[in-house]
Backbone as CSV, one residue per row, in Angstrom:
resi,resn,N_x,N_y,N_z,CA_x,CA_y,CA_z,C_x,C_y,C_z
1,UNK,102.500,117.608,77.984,102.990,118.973,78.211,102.232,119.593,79.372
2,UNK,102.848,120.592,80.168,102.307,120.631,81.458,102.077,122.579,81.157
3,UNK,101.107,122.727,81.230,100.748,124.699,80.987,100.663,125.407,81.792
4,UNK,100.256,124.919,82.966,99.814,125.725,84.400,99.779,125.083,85.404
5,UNK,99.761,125.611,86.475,99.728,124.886,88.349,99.947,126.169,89.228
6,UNK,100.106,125.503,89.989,100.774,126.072,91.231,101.780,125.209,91.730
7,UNK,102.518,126.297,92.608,103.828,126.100,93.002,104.059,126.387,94.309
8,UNK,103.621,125.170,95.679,103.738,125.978,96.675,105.307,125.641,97.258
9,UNK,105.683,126.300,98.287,106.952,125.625,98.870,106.890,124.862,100.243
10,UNK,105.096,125.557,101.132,105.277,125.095,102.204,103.804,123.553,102.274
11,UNK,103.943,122.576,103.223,102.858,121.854,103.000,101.540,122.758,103.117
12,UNK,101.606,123.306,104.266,100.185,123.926,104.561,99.611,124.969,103.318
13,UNK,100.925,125.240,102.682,100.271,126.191,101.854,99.761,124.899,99.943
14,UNK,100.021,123.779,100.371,99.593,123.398,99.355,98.253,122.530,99.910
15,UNK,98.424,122.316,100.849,96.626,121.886,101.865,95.689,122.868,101.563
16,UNK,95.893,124.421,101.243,94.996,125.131,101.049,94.731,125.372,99.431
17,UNK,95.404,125.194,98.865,95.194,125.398,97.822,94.508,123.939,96.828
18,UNK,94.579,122.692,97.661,94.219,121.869,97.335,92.554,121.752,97.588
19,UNK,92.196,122.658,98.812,91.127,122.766,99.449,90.395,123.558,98.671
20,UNK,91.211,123.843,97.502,89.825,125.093,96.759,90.089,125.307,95.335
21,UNK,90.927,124.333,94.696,90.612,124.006,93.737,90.962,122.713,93.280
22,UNK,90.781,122.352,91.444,90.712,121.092,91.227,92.459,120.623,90.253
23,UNK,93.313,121.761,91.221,95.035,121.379,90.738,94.987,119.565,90.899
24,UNK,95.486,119.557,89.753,95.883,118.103,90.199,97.363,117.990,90.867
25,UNK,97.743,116.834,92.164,99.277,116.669,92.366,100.130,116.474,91.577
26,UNK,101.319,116.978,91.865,102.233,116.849,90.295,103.569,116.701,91.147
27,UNK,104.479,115.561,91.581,105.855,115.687,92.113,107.066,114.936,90.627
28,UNK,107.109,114.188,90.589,107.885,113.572,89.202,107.163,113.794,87.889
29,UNK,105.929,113.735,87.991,105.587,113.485,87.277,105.801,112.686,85.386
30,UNK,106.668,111.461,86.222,106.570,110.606,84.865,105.513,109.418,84.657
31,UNK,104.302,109.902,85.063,102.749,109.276,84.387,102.255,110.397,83.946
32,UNK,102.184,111.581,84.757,100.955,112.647,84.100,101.803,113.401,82.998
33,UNK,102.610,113.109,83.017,103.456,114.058,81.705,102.740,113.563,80.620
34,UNK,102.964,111.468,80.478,102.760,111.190,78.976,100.894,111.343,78.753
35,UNK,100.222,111.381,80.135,98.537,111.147,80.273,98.442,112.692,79.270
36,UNK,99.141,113.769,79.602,98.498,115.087,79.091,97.302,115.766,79.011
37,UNK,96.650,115.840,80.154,95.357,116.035,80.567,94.982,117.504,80.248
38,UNK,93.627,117.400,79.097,93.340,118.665,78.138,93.290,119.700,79.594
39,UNK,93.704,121.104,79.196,93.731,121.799,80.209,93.577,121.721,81.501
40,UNK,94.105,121.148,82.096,94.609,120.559,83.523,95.480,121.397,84.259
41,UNK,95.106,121.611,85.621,95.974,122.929,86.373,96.441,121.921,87.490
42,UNK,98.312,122.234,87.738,98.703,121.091,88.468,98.968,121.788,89.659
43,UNK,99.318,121.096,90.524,99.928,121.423,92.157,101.421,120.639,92.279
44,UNK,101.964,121.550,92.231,103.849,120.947,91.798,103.830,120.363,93.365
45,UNK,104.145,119.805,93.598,104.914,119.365,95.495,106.003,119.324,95.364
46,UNK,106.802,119.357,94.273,108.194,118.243,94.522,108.973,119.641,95.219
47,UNK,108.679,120.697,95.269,110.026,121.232,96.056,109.535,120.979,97.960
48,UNK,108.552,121.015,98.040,107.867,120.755,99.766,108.624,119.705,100.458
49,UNK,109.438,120.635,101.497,110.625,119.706,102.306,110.097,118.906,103.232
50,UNK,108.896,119.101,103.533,108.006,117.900,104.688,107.480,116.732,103.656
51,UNK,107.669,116.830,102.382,107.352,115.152,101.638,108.296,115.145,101.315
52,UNK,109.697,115.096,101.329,110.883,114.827,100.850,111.582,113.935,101.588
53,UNK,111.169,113.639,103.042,111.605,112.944,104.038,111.384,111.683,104.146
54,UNK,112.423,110.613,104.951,112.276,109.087,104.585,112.827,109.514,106.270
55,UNK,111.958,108.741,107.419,112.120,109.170,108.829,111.788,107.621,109.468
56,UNK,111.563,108.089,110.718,111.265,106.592,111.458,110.995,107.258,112.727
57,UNK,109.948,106.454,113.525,109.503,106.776,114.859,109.582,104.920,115.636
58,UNK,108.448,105.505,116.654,108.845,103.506,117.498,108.078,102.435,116.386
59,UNK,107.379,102.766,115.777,106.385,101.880,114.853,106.402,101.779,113.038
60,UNK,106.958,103.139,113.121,106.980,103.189,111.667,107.878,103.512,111.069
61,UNK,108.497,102.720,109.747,109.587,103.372,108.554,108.470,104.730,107.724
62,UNK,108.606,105.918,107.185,107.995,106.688,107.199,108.691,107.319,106.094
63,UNK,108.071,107.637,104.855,108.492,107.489,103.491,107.552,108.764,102.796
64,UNK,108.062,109.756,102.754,106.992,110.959,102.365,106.982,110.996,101.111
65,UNK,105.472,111.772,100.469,105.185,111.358,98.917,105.929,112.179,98.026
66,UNK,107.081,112.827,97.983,107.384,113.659,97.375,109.058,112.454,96.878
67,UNK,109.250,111.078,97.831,110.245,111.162,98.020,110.440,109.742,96.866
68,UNK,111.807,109.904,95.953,112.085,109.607,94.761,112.521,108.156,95.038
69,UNK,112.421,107.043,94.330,113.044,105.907,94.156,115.017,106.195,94.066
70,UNK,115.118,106.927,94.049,116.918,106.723,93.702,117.125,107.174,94.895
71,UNK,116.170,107.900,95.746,116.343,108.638,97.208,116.294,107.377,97.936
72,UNK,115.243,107.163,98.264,115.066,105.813,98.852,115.864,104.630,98.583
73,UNK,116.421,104.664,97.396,117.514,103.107,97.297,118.796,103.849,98.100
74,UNK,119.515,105.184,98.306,120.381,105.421,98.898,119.764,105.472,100.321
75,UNK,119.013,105.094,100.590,118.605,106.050,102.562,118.745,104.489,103.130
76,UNK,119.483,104.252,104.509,119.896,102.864,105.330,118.417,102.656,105.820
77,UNK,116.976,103.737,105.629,115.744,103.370,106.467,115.171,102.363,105.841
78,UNK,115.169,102.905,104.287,114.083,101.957,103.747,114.106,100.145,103.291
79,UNK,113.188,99.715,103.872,113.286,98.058,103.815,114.336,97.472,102.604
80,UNK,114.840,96.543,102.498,115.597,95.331,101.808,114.229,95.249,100.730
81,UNK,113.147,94.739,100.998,111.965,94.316,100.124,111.483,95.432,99.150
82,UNK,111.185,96.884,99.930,110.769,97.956,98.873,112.161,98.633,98.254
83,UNK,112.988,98.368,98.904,114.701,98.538,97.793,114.762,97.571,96.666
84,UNK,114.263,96.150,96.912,114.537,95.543,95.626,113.467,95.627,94.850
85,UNK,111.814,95.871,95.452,110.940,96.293,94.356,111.039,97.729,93.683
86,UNK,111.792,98.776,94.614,112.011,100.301,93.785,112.802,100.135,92.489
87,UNK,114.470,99.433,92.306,115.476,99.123,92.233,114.978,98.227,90.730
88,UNK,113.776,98.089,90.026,113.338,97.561,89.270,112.107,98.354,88.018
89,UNK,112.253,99.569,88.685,111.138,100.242,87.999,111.904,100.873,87.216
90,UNK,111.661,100.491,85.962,112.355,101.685,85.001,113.612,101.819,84.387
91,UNK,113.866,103.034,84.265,115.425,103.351,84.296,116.237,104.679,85.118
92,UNK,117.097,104.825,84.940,117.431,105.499,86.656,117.143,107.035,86.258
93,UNK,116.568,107.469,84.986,116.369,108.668,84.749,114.768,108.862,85.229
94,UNK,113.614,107.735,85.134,112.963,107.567,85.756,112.808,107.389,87.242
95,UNK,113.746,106.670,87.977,113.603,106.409,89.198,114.094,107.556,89.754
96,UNK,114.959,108.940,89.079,115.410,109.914,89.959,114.185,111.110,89.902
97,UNK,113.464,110.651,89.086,112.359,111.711,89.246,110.897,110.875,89.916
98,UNK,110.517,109.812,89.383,109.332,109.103,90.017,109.610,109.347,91.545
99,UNK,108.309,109.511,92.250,107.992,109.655,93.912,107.108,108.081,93.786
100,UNK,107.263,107.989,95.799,106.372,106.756,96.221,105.336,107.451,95.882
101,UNK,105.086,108.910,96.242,102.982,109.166,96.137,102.354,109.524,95.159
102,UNK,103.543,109.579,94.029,103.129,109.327,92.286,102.333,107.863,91.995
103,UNK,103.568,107.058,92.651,103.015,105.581,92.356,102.022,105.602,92.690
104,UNK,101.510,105.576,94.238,100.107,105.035,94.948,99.085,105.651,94.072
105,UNK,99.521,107.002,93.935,98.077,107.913,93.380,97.744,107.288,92.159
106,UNK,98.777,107.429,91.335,98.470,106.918,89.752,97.546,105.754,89.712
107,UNK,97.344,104.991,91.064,96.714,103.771,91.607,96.542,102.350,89.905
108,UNK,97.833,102.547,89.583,98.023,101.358,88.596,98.572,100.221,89.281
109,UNK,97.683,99.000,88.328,98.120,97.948,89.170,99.211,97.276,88.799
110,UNK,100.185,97.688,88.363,101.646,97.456,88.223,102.562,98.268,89.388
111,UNK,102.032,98.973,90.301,103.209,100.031,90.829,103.628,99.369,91.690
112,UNK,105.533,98.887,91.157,106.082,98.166,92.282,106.234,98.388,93.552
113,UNK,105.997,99.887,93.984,106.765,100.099,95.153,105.536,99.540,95.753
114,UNK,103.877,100.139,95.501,102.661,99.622,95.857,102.403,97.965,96.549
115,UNK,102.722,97.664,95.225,103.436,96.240,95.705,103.763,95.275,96.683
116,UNK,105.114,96.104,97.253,105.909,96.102,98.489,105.340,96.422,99.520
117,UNK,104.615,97.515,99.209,103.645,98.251,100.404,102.520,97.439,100.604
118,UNK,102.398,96.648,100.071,100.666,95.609,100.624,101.196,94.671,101.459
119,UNK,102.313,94.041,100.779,103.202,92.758,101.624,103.767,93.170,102.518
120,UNK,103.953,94.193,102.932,104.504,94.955,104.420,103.607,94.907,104.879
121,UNK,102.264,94.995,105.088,101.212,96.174,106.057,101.214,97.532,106.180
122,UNK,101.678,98.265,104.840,101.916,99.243,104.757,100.471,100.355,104.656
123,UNK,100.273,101.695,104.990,99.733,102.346,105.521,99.831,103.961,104.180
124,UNK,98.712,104.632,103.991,99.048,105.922,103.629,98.777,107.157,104.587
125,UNK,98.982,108.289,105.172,98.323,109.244,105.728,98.456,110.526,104.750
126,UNK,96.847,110.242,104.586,96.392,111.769,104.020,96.028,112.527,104.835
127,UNK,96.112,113.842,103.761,96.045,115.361,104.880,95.282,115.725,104.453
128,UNK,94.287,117.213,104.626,93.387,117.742,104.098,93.243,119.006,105.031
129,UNK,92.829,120.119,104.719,92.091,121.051,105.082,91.243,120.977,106.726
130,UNK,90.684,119.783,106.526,90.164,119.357,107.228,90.578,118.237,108.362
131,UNK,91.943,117.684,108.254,92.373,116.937,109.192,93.141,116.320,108.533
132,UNK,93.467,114.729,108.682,94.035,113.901,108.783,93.620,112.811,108.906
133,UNK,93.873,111.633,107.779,93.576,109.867,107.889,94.531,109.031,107.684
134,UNK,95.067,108.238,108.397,95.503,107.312,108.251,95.319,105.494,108.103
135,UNK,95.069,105.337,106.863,94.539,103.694,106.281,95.258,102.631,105.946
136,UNK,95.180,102.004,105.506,95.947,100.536,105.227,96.462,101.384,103.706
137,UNK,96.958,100.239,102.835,97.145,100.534,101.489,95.936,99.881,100.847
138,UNK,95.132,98.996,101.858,94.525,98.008,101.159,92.616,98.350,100.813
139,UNK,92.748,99.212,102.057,91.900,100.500,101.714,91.679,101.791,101.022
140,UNK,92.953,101.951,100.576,92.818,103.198,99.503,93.141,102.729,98.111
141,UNK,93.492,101.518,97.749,93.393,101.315,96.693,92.350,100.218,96.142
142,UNK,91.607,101.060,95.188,90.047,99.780,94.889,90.122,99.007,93.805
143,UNK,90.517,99.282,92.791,90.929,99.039,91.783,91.787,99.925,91.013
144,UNK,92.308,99.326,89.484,92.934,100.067,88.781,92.606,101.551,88.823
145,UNK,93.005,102.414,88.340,93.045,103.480,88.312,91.829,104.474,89.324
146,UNK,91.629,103.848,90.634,90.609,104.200,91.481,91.017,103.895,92.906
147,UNK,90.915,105.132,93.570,91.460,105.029,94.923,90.459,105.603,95.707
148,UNK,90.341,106.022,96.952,89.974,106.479,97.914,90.130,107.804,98.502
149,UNK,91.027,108.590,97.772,91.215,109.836,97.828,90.380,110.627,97.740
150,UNK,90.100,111.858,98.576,89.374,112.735,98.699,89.563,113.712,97.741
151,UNK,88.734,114.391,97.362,89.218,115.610,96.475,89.825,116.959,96.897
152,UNK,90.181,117.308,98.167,90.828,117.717,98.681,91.761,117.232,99.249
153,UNK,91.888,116.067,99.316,93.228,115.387,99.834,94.575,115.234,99.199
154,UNK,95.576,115.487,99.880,97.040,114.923,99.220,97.631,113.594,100.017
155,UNK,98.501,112.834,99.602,98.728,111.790,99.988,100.720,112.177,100.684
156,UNK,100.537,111.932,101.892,101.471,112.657,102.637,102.800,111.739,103.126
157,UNK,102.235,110.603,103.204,103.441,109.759,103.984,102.548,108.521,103.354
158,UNK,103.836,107.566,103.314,103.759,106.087,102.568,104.068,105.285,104.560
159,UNK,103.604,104.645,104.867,103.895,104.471,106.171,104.453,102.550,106.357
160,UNK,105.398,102.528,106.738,105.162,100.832,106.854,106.014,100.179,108.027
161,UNK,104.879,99.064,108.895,105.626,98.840,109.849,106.946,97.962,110.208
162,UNK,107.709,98.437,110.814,109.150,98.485,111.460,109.251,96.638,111.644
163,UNK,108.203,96.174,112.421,108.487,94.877,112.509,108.364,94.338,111.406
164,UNK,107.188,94.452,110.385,107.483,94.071,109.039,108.139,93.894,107.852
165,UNK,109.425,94.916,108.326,110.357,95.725,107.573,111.567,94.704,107.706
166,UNK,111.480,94.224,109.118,112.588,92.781,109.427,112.298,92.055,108.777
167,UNK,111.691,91.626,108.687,110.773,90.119,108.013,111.890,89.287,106.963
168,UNK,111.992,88.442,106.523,112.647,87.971,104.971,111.566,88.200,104.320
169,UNK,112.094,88.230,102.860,110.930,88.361,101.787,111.197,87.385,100.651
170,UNK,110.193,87.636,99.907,110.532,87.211,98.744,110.066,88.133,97.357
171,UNK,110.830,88.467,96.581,110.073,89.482,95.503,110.598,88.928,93.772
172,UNK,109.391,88.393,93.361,109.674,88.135,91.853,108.958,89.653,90.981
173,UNK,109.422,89.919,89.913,108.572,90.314,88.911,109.288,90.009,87.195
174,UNK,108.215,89.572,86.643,108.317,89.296,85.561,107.861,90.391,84.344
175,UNK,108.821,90.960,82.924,108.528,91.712,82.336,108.770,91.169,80.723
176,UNK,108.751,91.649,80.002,109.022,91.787,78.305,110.162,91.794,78.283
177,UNK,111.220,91.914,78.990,112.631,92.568,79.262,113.264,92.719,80.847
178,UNK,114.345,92.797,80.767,115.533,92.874,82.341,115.292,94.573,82.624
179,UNK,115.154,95.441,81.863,115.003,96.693,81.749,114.003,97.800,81.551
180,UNK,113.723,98.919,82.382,112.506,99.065,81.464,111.321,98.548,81.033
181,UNK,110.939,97.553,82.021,109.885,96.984,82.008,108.644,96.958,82.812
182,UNK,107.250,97.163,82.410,106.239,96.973,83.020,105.846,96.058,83.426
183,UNK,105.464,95.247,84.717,105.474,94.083,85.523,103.988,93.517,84.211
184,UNK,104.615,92.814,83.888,103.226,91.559,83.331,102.673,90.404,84.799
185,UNK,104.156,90.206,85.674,103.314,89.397,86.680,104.392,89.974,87.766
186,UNK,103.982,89.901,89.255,104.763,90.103,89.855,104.802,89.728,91.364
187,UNK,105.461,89.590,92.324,104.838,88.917,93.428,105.908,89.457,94.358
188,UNK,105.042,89.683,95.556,105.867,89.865,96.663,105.601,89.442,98.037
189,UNK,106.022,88.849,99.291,105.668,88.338,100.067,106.725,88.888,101.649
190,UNK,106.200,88.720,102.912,106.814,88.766,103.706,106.575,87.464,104.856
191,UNK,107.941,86.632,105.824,107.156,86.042,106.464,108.220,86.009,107.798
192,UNK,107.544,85.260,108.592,108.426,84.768,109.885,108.609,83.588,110.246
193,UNK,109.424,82.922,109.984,109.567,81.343,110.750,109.915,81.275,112.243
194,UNK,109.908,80.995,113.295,110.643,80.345,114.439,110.613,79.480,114.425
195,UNK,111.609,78.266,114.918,111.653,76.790,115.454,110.860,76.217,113.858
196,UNK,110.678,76.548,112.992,110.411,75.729,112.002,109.122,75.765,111.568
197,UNK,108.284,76.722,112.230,106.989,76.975,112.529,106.812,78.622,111.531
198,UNK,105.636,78.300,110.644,105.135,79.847,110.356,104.561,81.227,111.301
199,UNK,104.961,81.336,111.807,104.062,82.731,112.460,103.420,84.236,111.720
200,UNK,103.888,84.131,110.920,103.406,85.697,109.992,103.988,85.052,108.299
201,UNK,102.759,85.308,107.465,103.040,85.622,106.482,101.894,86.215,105.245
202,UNK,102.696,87.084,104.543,101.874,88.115,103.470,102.616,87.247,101.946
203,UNK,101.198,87.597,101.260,101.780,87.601,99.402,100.819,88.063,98.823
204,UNK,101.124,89.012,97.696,99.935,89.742,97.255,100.991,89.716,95.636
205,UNK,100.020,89.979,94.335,100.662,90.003,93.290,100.196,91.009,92.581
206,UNK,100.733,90.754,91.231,100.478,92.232,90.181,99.896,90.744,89.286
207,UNK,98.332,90.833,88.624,98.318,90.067,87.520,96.240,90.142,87.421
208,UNK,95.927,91.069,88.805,94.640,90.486,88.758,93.904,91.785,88.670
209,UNK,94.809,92.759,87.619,93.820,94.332,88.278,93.380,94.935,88.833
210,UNK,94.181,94.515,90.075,94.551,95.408,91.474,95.257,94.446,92.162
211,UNK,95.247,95.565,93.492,96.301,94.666,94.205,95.595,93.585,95.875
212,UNK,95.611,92.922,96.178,95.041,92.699,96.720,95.640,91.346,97.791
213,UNK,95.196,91.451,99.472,95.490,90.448,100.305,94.449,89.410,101.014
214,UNK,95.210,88.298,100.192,93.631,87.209,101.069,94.061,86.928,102.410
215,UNK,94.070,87.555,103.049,94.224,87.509,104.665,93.878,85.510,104.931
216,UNK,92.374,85.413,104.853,91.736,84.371,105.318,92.477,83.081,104.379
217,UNK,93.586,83.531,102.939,94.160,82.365,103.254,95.212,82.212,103.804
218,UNK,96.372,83.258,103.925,97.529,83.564,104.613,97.156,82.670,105.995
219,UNK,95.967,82.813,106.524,95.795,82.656,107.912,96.223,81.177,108.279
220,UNK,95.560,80.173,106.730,95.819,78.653,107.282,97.149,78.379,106.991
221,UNK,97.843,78.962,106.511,99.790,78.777,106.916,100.378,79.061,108.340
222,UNK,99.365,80.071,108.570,99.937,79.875,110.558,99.720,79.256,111.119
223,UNK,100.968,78.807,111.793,100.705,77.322,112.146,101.643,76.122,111.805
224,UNK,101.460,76.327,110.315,102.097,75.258,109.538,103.669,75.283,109.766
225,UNK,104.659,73.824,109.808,105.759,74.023,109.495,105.928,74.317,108.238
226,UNK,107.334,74.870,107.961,107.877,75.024,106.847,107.876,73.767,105.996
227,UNK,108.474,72.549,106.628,108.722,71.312,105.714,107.266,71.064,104.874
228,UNK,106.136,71.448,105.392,104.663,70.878,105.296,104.124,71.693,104.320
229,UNK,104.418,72.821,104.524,104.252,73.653,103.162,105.062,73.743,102.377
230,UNK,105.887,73.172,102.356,106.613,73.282,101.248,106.801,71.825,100.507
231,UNK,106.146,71.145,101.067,106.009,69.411,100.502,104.294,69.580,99.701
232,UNK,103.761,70.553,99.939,102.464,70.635,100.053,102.324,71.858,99.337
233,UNK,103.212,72.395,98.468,103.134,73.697,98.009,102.202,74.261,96.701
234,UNK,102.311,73.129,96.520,100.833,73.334,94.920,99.457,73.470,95.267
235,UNK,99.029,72.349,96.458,97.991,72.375,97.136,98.147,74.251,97.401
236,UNK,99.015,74.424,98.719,98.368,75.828,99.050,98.798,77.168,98.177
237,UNK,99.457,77.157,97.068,99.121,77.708,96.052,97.772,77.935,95.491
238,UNK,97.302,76.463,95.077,95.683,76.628,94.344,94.947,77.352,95.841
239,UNK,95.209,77.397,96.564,94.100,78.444,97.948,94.221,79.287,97.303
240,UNK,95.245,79.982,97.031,95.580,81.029,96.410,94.678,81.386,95.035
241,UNK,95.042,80.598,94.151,94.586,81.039,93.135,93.169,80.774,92.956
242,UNK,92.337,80.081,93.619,91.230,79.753,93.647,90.091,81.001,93.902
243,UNK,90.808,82.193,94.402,90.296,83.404,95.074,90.906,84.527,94.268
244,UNK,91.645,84.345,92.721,91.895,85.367,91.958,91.024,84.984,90.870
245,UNK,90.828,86.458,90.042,90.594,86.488,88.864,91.262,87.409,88.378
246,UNK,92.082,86.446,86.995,93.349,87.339,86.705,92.985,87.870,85.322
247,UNK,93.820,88.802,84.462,92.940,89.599,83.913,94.109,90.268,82.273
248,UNK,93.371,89.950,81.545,94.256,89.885,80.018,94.909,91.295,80.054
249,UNK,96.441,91.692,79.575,96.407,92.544,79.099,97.612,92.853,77.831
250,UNK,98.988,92.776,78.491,100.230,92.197,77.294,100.078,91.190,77.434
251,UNK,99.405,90.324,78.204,99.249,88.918,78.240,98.114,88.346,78.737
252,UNK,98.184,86.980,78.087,97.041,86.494,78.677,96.991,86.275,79.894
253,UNK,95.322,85.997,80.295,95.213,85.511,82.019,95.587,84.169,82.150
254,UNK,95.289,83.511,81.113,95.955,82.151,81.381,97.623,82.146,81.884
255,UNK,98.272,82.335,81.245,99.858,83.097,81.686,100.140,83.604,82.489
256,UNK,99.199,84.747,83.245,99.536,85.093,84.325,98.728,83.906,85.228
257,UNK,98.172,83.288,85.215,97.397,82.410,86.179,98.883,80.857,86.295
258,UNK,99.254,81.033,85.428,100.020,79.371,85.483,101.496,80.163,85.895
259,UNK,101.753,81.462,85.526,103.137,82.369,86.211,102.823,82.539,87.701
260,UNK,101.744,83.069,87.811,101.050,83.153,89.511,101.562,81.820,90.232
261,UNK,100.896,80.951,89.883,100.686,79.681,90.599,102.229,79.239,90.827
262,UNK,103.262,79.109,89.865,104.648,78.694,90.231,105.433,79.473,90.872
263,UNK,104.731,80.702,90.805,105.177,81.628,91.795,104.913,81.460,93.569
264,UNK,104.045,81.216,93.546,103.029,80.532,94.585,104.420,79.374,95.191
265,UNK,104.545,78.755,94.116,105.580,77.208,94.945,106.405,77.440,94.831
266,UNK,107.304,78.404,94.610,108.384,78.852,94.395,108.296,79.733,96.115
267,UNK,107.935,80.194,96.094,107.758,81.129,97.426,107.604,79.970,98.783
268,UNK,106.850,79.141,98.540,106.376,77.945,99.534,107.748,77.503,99.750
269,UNK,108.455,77.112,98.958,109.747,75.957,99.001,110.643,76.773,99.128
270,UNK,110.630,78.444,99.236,111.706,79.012,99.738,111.757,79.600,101.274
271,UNK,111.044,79.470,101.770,110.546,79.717,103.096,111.910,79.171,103.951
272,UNK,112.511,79.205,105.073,113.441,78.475,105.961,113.193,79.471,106.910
């Protein structure tokens, strides 16, 4: 149950009010509704028409935190990859109220759109009183329920780049159910082939209590043909898993470690 906040309409006027007290953000709010935080004073955003926007400049698809999963599955900007990871959360009474900067903030390591946003190279820019930052995703999120956020900060734009946004992908997630389900494992990846050759590729999963990119192993697939990794796909799977520690919760880690891993060769052998 929600008792008090504020209600601004313009951004700047919720930058200041963020700057001087301890409102928490509040746009969908379908996490902090069921959390019910003992006397807790919120900061509504969802009517603020500068986070409502899904835009694009020369570099970036540009996804503001106010702006809803059912918004984003209708808008022609947003990627094929974070359409089919939005397009999975929930149910559509959820997805018309959940925001992208609900997800990030809530910083759970199930949040699909989050997800999507690591395997892009995706980006947040926070605002503040005091200026403006713009980071990776891979920097503001540390673990489960722990981010990088300032205490005056709001989280303003979900940012992700344009060339990344081309890419093919690949996106599994696995739940209890087709519906309504919380990712028990989940995986998402982006890559580039030419001439048969890897040049770019990302995979990051949901299974290890946060989210996270091993760059340094991604790196020894560049390079590689497709046929070679994908004849060879268990091998560079275990790279993979050799550098997680995955982590019990509706399920065991064993389960998610042997779901990971076929996920892993499943992704390898779909590559072309």
């Amino acid at each position: 149950m929600v008792n008090s906040g504020y209600k601004p309409i313009t951004l700047q006027e919720a930058i200041e009010i963020r700057s001087r007290t301890n409102a928490i953000p509040y746009a969908g709010g379908t996490d902090l509704m069921v959390k019910n935080i003992p006397d807790a004073d919120y900061l509504f955003i969802n009517d603020i028409d500068e986070l409502k926007q899904i835009t694009q400049d020369d570099k970036y698809i540009r996804i503001g935190a106010a702006v809803t999963f059912t918004q984003a599955l209708d808008s022609d900007l947003v990627p094929p990859l974070m359409k089919e990871a939005v397009s999975r959360i929930a149910a559509p009474a959820i997805r018309n109220a959940g925001t992208f900067g609900g997800n990030l903030g809530n910083a759970s390591d199930k949040a699909d759109s989050v997800l999507a946003g690591f395997a892009l190279d995706g980006c947040v820019r926070l605002i503040s009183a005091d200026g403006e930052r713009t980071i990776p995703l891979e920097d503001f999120c540390v673990r489960r329920g722990v981010t990088t956020l300032g205490d005056d900060e709001l989280i303003a734009e979900i940012l992700l780049p344009k060339e990344k946004c081309a890419l093919p992908y690949y996106y599994k997630k696995i739940g209890g159910r087709n519906a309504l389900a919380i990712s028990r494992v989940a995986f998402a990846g982006a890559y580039e082939v030419r001439d048969g050759v890897i040049k770019a590729i990302s995979a990051t999963v949901v299974g290890e209590g946060k989210f996270a990119r091993y760059r340094e192993v991604e790196a020894t697939l560049i390079g590689q043909t497709v046929d070679e990794v994908s004849a060879n796909a268990a091998a560079y799977a275990e790279r993979f898993i050799e550098k997680m520690t995955f982590t019990r919760g509706r399920v065991s880690a064993e389960y998610r470690k042997t779901v990971v891993t076929n996920l892993f060769k499943d992704y390898f052998t779909s590559l072309k």
